[in-house]
C-alpha positions as CSV (number, residue, x, y, z in Angstrom):
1,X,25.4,-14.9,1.9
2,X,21.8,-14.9,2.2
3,X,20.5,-14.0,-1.3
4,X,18.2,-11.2,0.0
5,X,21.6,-9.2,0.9
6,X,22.7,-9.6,-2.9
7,X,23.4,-5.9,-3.8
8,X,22.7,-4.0,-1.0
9,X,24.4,-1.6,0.9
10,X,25.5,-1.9,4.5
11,X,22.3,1.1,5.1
12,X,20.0,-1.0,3.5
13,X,20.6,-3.7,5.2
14,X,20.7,-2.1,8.2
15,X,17.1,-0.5,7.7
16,X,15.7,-3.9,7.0
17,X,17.2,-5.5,10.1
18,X,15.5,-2.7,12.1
19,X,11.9,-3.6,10.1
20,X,12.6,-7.3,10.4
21,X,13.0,-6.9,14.1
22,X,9.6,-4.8,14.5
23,X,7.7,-6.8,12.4
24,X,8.9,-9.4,14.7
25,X,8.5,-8.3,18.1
26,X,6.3,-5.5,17.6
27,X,3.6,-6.7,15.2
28,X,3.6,-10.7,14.4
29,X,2.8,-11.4,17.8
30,X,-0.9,-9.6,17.8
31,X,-1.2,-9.9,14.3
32,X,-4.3,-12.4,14.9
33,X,-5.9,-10.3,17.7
34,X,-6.1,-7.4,15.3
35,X,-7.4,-9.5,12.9
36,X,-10.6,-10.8,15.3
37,X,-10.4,-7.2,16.5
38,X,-11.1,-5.7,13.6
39,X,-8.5,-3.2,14.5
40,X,-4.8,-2.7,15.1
41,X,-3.3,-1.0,18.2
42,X,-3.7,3.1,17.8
43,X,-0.1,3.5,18.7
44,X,0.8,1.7,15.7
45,X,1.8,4.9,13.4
46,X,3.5,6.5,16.7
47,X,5.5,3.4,16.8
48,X,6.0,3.4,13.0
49,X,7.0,7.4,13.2
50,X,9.6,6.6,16.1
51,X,11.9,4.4,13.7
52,X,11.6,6.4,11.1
53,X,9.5,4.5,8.7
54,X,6.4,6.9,7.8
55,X,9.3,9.3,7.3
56,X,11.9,7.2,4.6
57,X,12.4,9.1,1.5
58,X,11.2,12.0,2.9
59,X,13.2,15.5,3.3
60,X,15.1,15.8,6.4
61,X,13.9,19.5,6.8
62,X,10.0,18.1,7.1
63,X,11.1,15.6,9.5
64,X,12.1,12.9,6.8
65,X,14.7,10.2,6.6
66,X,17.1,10.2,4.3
67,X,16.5,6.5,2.4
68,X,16.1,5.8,-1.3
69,X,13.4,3.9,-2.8
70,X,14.8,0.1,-2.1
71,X,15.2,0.9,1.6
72,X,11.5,1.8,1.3
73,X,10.4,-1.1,-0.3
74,X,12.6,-3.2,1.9
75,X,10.7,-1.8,4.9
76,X,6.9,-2.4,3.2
77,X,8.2,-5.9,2.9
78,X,9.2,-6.9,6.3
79,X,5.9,-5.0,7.6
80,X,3.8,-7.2,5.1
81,X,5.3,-10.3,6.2
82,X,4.4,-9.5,9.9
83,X,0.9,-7.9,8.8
84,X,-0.4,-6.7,5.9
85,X,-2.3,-4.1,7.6
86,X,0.2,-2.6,9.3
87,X,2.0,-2.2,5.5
88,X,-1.0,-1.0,4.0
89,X,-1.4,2.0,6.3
90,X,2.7,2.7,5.6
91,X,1.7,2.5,1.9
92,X,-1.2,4.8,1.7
93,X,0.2,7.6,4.6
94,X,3.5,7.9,3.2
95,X,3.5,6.1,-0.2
96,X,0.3,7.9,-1.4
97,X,-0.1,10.9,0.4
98,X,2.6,12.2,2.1
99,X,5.3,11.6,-0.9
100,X,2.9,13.2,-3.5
101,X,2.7,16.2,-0.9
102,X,6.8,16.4,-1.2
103,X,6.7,16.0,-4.8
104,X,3.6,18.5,-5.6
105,X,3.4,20.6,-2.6
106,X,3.8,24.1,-1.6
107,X,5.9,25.0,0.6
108,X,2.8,25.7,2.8
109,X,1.6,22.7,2.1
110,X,4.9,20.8,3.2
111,X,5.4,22.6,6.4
112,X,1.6,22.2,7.4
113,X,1.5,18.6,6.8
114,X,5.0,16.3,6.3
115,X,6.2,16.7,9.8
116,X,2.9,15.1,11.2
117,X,2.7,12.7,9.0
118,X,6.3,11.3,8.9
119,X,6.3,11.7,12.9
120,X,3.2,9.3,13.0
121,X,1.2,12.1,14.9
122,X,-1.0,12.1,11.7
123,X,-2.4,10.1,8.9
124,X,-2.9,10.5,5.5
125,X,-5.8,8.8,3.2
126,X,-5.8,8.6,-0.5
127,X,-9.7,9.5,-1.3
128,X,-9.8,8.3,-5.4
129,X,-11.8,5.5,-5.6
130,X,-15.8,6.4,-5.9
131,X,-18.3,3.8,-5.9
132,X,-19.2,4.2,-9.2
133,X,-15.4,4.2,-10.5
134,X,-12.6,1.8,-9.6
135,X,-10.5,1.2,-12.2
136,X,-11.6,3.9,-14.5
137,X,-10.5,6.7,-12.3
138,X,-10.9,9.5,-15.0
139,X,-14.5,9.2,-14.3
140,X,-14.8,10.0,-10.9
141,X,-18.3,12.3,-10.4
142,X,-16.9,13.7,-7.2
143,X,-16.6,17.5,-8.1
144,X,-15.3,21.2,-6.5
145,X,-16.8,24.3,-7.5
146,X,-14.9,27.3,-6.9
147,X,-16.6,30.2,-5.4
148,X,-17.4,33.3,-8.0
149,X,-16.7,35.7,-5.0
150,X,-13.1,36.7,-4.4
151,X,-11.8,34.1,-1.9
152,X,-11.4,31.6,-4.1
153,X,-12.7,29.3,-1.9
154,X,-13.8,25.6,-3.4
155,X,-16.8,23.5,-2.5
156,X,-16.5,19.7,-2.5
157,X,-19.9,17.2,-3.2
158,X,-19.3,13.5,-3.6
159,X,-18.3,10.0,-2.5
160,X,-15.4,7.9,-1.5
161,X,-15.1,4.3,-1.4
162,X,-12.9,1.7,0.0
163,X,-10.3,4.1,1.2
164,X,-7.9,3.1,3.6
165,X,-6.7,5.0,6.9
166,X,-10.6,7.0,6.6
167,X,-11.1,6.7,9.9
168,X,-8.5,7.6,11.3
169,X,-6.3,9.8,8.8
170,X,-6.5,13.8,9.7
171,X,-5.8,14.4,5.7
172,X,-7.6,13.6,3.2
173,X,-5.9,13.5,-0.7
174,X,-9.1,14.0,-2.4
175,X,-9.6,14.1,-6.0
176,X,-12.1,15.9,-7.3
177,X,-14.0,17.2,-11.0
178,X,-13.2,21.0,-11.8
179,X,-14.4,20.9,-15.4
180,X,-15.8,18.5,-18.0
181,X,-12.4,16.6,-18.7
182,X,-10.3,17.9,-15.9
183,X,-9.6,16.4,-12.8
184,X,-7.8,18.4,-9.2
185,X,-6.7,17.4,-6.3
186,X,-7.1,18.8,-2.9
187,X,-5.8,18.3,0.7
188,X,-9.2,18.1,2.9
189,X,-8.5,17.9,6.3
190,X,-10.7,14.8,7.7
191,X,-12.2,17.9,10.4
192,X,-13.8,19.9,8.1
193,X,-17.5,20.5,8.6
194,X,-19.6,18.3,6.0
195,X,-16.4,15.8,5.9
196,X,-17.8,12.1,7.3
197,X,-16.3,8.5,7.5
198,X,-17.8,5.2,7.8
199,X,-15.7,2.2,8.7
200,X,-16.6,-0.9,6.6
201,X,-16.5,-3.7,8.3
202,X,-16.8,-7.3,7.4
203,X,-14.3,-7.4,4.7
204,X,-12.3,-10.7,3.6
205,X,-8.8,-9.8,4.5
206,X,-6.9,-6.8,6.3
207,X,-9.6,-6.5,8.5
208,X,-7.2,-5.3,10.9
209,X,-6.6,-1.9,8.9
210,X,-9.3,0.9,8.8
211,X,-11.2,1.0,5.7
212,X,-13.8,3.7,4.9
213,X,-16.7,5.4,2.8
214,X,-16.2,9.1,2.7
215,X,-19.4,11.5,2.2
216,X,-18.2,15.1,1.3
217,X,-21.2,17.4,1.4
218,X,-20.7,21.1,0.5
219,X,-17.0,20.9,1.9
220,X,-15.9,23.9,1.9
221,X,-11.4,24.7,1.6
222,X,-9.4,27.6,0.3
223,X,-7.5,27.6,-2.3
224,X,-4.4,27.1,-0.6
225,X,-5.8,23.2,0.1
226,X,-5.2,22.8,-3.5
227,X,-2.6,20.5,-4.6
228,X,-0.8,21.0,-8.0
229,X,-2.5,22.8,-10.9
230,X,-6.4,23.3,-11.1
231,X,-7.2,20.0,-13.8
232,X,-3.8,18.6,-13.4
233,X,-4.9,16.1,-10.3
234,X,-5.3,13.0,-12.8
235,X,-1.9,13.1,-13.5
236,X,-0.8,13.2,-9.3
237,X,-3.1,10.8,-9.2
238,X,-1.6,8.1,-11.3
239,X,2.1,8.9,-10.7
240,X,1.3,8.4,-7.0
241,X,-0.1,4.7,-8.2
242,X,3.0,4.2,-10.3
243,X,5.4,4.3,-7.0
244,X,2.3,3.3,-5.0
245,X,2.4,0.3,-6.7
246,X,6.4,-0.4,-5.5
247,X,5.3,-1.0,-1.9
248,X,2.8,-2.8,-2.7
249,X,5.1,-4.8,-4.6
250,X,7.1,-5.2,-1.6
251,X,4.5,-6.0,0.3
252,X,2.8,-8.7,-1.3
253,X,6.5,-10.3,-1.3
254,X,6.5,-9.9,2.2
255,X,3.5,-11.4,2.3
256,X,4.0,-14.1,0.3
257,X,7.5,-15.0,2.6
258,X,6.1,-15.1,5.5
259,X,3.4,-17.8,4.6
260,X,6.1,-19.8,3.4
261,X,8.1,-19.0,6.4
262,X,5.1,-20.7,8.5
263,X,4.4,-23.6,6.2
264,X,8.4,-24.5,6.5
265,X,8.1,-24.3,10.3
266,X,4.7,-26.3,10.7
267,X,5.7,-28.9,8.2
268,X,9.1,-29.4,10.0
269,X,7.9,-30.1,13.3
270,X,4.7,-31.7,12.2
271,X,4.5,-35.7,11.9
272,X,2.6,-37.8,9.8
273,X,2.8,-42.0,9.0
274,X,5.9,-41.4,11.3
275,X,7.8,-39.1,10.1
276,X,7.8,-35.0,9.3
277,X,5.2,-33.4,6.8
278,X,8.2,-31.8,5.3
279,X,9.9,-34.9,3.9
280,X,6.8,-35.6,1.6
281,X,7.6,-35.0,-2.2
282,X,4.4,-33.4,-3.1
283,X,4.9,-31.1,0.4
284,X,8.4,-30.4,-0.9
285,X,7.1,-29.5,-4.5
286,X,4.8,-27.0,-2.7
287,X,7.5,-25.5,-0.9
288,X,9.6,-25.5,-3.5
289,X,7.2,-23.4,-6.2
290,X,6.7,-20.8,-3.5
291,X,10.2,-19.9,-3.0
292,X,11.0,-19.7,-7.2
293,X,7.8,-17.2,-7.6
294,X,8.8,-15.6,-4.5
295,X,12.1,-14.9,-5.3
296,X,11.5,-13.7,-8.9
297,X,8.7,-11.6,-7.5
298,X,11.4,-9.9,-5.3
299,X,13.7,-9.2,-8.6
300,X,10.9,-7.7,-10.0
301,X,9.8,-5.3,-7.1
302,X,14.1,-4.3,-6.1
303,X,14.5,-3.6,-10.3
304,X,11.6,-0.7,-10.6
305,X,12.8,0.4,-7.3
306,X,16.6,0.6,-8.6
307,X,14.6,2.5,-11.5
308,X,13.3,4.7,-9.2
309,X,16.6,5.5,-7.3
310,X,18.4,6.1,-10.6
311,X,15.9,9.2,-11.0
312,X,14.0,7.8,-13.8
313,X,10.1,9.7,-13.5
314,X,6.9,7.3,-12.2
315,X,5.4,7.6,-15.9
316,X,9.3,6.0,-16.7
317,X,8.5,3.4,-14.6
318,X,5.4,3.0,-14.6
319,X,5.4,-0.7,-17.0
320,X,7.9,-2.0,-15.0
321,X,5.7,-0.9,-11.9
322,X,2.5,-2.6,-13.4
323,X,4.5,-5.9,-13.6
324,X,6.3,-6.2,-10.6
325,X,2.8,-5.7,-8.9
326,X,0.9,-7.7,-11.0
327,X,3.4,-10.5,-10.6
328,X,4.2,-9.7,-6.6
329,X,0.5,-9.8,-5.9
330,X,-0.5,-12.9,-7.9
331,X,2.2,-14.5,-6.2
332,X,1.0,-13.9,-2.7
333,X,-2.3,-15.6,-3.6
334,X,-0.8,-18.5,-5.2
335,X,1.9,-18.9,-2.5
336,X,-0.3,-18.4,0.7
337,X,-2.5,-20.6,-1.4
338,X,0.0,-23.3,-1.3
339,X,1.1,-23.1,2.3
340,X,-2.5,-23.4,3.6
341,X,-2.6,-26.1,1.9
342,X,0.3,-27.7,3.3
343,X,-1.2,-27.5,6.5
344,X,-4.0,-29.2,5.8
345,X,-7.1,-28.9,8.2
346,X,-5.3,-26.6,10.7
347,X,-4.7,-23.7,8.1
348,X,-8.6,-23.7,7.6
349,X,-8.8,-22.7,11.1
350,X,-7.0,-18.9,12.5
351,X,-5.3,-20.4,15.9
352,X,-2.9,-20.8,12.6
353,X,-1.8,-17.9,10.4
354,X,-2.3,-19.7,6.9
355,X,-5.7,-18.4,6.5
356,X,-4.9,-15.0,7.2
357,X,-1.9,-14.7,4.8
358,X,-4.5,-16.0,2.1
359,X,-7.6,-13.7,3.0
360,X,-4.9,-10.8,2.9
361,X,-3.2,-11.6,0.2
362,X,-6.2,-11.6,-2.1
363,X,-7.0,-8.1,-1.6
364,X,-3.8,-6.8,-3.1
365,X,-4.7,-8.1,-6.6
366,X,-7.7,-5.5,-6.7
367,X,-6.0,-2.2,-5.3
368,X,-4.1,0.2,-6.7
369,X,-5.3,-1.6,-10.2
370,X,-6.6,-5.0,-10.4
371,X,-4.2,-7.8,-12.2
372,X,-6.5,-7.5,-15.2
373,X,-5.7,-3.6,-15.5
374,X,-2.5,-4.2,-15.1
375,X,-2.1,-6.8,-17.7
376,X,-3.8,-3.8,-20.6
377,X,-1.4,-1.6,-19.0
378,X,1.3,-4.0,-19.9
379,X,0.0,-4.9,-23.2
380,X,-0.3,-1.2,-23.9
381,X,3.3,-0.5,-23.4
382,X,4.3,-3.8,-25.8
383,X,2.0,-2.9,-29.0
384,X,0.9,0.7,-28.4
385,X,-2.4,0.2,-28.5
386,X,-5.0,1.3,-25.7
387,X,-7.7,-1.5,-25.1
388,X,-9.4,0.8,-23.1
389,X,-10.3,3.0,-25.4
């Protein structure tokens, strides 16, 4: 038995064959051209919607799929191995926005929005990071004023940075001040007046997935676009990073394989002093390291999704979320690392995929909290003491 199929159920497996058989067909193959492109096929989240896969862990009455938590994270992995890209649009839409709208939503708010977004038809974006604050997201200056008159209305003035699916997502989950130490969050649709997006281009890695800086300037919503409790939005905020953080997880082992996957196939057919590049020692010990990290990194990500699945709350899980990411992540650096290296002067160059598995693998150490925040938030949970404070 394959040790990847240790524990799971018939349905889980099934639900990652389907993924590994996309990723495959459907996305490996023009995984470079998006990358030069700066931009992946539009039909990508139709595609996505049609399987099922911006809809898992959703409810079946919004369009959802009935999955748990692994499936999920069995999916985000075989996207990541194909692209990373692709992955981090599933992660954000559905993972960020779309499951905080199930969990925090009003019925409204459900019916308006979950159908779209499982179907693919729409896109979600997860408007938090500022670019004053990154990792201290409790001081975000973005703020909402509501309206002394009787509607209720709110107004919306600030920044966005970094935010993935900006471009192109019709909903934003914007966070924004209500008071000195209170934080709310809001569902902005991406069309309202004095709501723009600028695509940043340029960036290291994932340059196939659309990143943005949003400008809110006097955006005006009802009430009704607010999500959750007026000064409560801190705490959506950082229970949607806590299962955020799962995928990402899952992705970054995804990664991870499939740069090991491609340094196993080139040093297997490729010939040096006579014989293959795989029957070096030092190739071998490189090879070797990846598949241990890789495989612990995997036992890390399927245990807080077990958590998860058991019904245990993200602020349960939330340690155990901070070290399967910080672990998954780190391993996708060091791993694609490694395989580049293995082979040699043709993973410098991107007729190869080496180099793209490292430039996207070292993104997922910054987002959705950097290995050094996740390291205090670790330390915080073994002596019970804040270093950030």
């Amino acid at each position: 038995m394959d040790h990847r199929d240790f524990q799971l159920t018939p349905t889980q497996r099934d639900i990652r064959a389907m993924a590994r058989e996309f990723a495959d067909t459907e996305i490996a193959p023009h995984a470079r051209a998006w990358d030069r492109a700066e931009r992946i096929d539009p039909e990508v989240p139709r595609w996505l919607g049609a399987l099922g896969f911006l809809g898992l862990t959703l409810p079946e009455e919004y369009g959802g799929v009935e999955a748990d938590m692994l499936s999920y994270a069995l999916v985000t992995e075989e996207l990541g191995r194909g692209d990373s890209a692709v992955r981090g649009l599933v992660s954000v839409s559905l993972g960020l926005v779309a499951k905080t709208i199930a969990a925090h939503g009003s019925a409204e708010q459900k019916q308006r929005w979950l159908p779209r977004l499982a179907s693919g038809e729409a896109l979600g974006c997860f408007a938090l990071t500022e670019p004053g604050t990154g990792s201290d997201a409790g001081s975000l200056r973005t703020r909402a004023v509501r309206d002394a008159a009787d509607s209720g209305d709110w107004t919306l003035d600030g920044s966005k940075m970094f935010i993935t699916n900006g471009t192109v997502a019709e909903v934003a989950l914007t966070f924004a001040r209500t008071s000195e130490n209170g934080i709310t969050a809001f569902l902005v649709p991406t069309g309202t007046p004095g709501f723009t997006a600028r695509e940043i281009h340029g960036k290291l890695g994932l340059r196939g997935q659309a990143t943005a800086e949003l400008a809110l300037e006097g955006v005006r919503v009802p009430d009704s676009a607010r999500l959750g409790e007026v000064g409560r939005g801190l705490g959506i905020a950082l229970g949607a990073l806590s299962r955020g953080r799962i995928s990402v997880a899952a992705g970054a082992v995804g990664l991870a394989q499939g740069a090991l996957d491609a340094a196993v196939r080139y040093t297997t057919e490729r010939e040096q002093f006579g014989r293959p590049v795989a029957s070096f020692q030092l190739v071998q010990e490189l090879l070797a390291e990846s598949e241990v990290s890789i495989r612990a990194a995997r036992l890390l990500t399927h245990q807080v999704a077990r958590m998860a699945d058991a019904g245990v709350p993200p602020k349960g899980y939330a340690t155990e979320a901070s070290i399967a990411k910080y672990h998954a992540s780190e391993t996708a650096v060091e791993v694609s690392n490694k395989c580049l290296q293995a082979f040699g002067g043709y993973g410098y160059i991107d007729e190869y995929p080496a180099g793209k598995y490292l430039r996207d693998a070292r993104v997922l150490t910054l987002y959705e909290g950097t290995s050094q925040v996740q390291k205090l938030l670790i330390g915080r949970a073994l002596t019970g003491v804040d270093a950030l404070d």
